[in-house]
N, C-alpha and C positions, 0 to 999 in steps of 0.2 A: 629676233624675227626680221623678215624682208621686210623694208620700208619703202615703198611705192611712192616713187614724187611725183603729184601727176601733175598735168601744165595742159593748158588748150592752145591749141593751134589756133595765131592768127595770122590776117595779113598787114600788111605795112609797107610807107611808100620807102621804094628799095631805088635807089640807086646807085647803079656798079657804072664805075668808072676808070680810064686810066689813067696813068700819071699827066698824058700832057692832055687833057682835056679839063684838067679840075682849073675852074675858076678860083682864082685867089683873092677873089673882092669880098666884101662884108654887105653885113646888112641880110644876109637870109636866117632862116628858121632856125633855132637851135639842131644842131647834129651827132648822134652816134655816129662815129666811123671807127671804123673795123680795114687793117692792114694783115691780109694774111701771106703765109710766106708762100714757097711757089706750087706747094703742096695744091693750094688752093683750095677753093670750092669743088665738090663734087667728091670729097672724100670720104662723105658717110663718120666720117671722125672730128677732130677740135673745131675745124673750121667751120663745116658745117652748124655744128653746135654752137660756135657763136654766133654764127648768124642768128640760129635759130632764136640763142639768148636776146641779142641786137632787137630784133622785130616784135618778139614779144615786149620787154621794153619801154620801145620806141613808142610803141600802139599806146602802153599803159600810160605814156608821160607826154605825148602829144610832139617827139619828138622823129625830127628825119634820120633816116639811116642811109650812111653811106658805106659802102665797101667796095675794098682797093686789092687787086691781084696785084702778087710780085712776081715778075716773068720770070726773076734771078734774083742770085742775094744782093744784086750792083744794085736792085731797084729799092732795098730795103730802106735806107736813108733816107734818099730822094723822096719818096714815099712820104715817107714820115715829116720831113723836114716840107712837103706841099701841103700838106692837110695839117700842120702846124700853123702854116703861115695865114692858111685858111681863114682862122679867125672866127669861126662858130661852132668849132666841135666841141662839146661839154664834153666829153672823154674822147680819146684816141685809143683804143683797143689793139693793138699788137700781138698776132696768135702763134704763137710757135715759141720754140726755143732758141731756134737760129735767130731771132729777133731780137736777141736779147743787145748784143752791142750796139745795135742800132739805134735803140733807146734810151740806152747810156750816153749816148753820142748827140741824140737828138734832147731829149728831155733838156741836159745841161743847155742848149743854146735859146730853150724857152720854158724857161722857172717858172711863169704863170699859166701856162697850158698844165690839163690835167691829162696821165696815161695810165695805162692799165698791160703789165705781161703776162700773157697766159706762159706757164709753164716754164720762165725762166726769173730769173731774181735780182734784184737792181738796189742794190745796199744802201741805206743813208741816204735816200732820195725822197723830196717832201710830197715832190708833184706825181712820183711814179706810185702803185701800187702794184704788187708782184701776187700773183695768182697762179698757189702752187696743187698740186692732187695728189695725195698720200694714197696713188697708184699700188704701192708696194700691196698693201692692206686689200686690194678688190684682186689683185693677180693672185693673191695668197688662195682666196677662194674658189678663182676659178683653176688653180692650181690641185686644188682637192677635187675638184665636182671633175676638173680631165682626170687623175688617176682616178678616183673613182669607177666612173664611165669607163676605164680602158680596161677594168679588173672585170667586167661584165662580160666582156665581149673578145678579151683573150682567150684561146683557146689550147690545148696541146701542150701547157704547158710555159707556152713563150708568151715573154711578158710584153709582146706588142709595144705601148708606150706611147708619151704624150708630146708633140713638139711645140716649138714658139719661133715664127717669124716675125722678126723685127727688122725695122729701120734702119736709121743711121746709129749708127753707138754714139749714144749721147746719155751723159746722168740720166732724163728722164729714164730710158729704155732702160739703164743698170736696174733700177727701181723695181720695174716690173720683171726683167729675168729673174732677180732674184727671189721678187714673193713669188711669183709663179711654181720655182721651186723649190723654196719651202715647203709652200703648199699642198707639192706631190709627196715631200719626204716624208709628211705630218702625217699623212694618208699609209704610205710603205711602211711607219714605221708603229702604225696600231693607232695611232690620233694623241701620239708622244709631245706634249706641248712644247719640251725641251731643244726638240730639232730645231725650233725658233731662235735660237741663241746660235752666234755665229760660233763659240766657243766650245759647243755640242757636238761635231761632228754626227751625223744619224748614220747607226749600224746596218739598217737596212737604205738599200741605194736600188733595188730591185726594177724597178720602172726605169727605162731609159727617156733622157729628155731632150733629144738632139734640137739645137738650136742655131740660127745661123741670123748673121745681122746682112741683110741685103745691100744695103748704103741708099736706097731712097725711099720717101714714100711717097713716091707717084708713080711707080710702075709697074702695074699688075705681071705683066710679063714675070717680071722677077721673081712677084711672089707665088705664080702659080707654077716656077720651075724651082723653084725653093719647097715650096709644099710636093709634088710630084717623090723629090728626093727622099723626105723625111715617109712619106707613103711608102714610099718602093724599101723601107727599111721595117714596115709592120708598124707603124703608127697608127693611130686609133682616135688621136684627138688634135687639134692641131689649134694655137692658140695666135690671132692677129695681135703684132702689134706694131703693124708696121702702116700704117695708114691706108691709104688707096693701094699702096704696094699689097697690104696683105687681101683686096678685095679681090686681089689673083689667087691669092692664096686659099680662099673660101669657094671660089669656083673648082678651082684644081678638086678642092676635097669632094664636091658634089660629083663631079666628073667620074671621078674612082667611085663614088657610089651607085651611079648611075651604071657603070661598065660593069657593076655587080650585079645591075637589076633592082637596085633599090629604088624606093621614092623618098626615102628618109635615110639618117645616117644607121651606125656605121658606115664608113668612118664620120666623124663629127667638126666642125670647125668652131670655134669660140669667137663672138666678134670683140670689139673693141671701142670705147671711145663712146657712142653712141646705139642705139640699139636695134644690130644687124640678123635681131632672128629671121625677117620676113624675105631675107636675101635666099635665092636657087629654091625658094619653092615651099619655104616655111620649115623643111624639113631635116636642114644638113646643118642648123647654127642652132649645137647646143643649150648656149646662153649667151649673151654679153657681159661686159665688164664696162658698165656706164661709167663714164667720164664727165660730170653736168659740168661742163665749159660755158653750158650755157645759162645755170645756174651761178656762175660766178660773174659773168658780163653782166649782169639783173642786178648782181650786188653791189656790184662797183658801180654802175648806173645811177642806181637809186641813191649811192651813198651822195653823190655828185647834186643830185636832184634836191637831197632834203638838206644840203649843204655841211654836212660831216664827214666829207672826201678827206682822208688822210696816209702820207704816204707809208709804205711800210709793205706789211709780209700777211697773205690771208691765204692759209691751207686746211683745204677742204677735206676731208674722210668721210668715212663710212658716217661717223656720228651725227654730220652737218650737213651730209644725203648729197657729198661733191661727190662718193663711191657711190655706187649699189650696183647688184646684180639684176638683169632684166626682170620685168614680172610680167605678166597679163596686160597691165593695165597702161605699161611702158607702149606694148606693141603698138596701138591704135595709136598714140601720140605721137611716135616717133617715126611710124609709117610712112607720113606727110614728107619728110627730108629724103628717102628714096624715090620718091612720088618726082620730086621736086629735078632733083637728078637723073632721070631714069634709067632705074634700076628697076623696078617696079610699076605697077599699072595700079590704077584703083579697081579695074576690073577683077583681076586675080586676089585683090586684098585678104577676101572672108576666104578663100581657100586656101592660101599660105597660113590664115590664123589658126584655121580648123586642124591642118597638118602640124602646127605650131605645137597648140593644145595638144595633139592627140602626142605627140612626141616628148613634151615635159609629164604626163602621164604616168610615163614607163620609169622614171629618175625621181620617182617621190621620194626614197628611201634617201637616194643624194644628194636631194637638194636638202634633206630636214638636215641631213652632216653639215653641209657645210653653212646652215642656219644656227648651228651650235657653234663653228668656229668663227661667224661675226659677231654672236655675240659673247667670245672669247676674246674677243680684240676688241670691241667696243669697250668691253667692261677693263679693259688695260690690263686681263690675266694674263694674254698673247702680246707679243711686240713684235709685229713683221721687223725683218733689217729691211732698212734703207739704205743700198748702195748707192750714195753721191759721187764716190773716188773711186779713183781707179784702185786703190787700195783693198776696199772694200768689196768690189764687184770680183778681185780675186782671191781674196779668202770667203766670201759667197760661190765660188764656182769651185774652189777645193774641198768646202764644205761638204756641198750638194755635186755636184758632178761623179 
């Protein structure tokens, strides 16, 4: 069954800063800081969700939150090695992957400082702790719930089909190409649990999954000329995972639905990362594929807080609620982070939700599927592959391609 994580929105003293304005004297309040890469804030995906993580937190422990934009990767260090020197951060928070050498780099030159990497991995480090998301496992799902939805609303014959824009190619992204499609093959091939085995080749390949890696996630642009193409080839569902890049990508799809006359999809868009159903109108973002980023900055927080900070390796799934698929009860919480970026108004809210509801409705049958295949994976029956190599993400694309 879906497991609902619910969280209250609070507020908390937030201060954003830039590199050459941080004071590097001592003696202030205990601090969360938070170094995100140049993706930044406003991407409705990890960053934002740590923040999110950060302030909730922060409130519950009575500490200050700082966070730090990287204009470029030149800032990444820099960054890190001034709110090092700082002297009050009880954790240093690093969000991306591209982050990952920088705090390799930094951590070594101060052993007593505590860090935290979202989504990249830092080996044999006492003071680092790496914060990873067993992504594969939640794309698997929303991998199934797009064929699904695509076998609805194909018509003539033509098997229409599900796409996935993503980012930069990096391991994480391998992750998610590859559950995503699984996902769909598990679906093409009768709900064959074998297609999960990279060693399985699946007979049926019928759904097309055109995919394309953009190389940023900060430029809608790209992703809603990246979605237009995979559209203009009869796609049907279209899955982000390309950060702020894919929030082009989401509009692209509402666009082509709108140019049909719709108010809801077809076609469909999937978010990502955080929970982007309330995005173009309530009615064109099938589901999300939660990312709680900001569930893992709370852990590593507290761990820091109750003084059993230890470095090492903490990966999140479906079972520890770092995965799930959006619910109900996701929407009103997570509302607050579009609110905050404007992307949304609180006037529109109950209208986007009403259109929300009225559109997971019509997908009961779909969503109960792919509620059988989390807890196919929970119970360890299923094993998404994990593409971490490049090895691996091409026998994952000879498999399923």
């Amino acid at each position: 069954m879906f497991r609902a994580l619910r969280a209250v929105m609070v507020v908390s003293l937030i201060v954003t800063v830039s590199l050459l304005s941080l004071d590097i004297g001592h003696g202030r309040m205990p601090e969360i800081c938070i170094v995100f890469d140049v993706s930044g804030r406003g991407d409705l995906g990890i960053n934002d969700m740590a923040a999110f993580g950060g302030q909730n937190v922060a409130i519950a422990n009575g500490l200050n939150l700082i966070e730090v934009q990287s204009n470029s990767a030149a800032n990444y260090v820099p960054n890190l090695n001034t709110l090092s020197q700082r002297g009050s951060c009880v954790l240093i928070a690093a969000v991306g992957f591209l982050l990952t050498d920088a705090v390799i780099q930094v951590a070594a030159s101060f052993p007593n400082q505590k860090y935290a990497i979202v989504d990249g991995v830092v080996p044999n480090t006492d003071n680092v702790i790496s914060v990873v998301f067993r992504e594969e496992d939640g794309s698997a799902l929303v991998g199934a719930l797009a064929a699904l939805v695509n076998k609805r609303f194909v018509s003539g014959g033509s098997a229409g089909g599900v796409g996935i824009v993503l980012g930069i190619e990096i391991p994480v992204l391998w992750k998610i190409e590859c559950g995503f499609k699984a996902g769909v093959r598990w679906v093409d091939n009768g709900q064959d649990n074998s297609v999960f085995d990279l060693g399985n080749t699946p007979g049926n390949k019928s759904t097309p999954i055109p995919f394309v890696y953009t190389g940023s996630f900060s430029d809608p642009a790209l992703g809603h000329s990246a979605a237009e193409a995979q559209l203009a080839q009869g796609v049907q569902v279209i899955y982000n995972a390309a950060g702020g890049t894919g929030l082009g990508m989401i509009a692209a799809v509402a666009n082509a639905g709108r140019a049909l006359g719709h108010e809801a999809g077809p076609p469909f868009a999937i978010g990502a990362e955080s929970d982007q159903d309330y995005l173009e109108g309530g009615g064109f973002v099938l589901a999300s594929m939660m990312k709680r980023v900001d569930r893992g900055i709370e852990m590593v927080v507290q761990s820091v807080v109750e003084g059993n900070f230890q470095g090492g390796l903490i990966s999140l799934g479906l079972s520890e609620s770092g995965i799930s698929i959006s619910t109900e009860g996701d929407f009103d919480t997570f509302v607050q982070i579009g609110i905050n970026a404007g992307f949304i108004t609180r006037g529109v809210v109950n209208a986007n939700f009403a259109r929300f509801l009225e559109q997971r409705s019509l997908f009961v049958d779909e969503f109960e599927t792919i509620s059988t295949l989390q807890d196919l994976i929970e119970d360890g029956i299923i094993s998404v592959p994990s593409a971490l190599d490049q090895e691996t993400i091409d026998t994952c694309r000879a498999a399923y391609d």
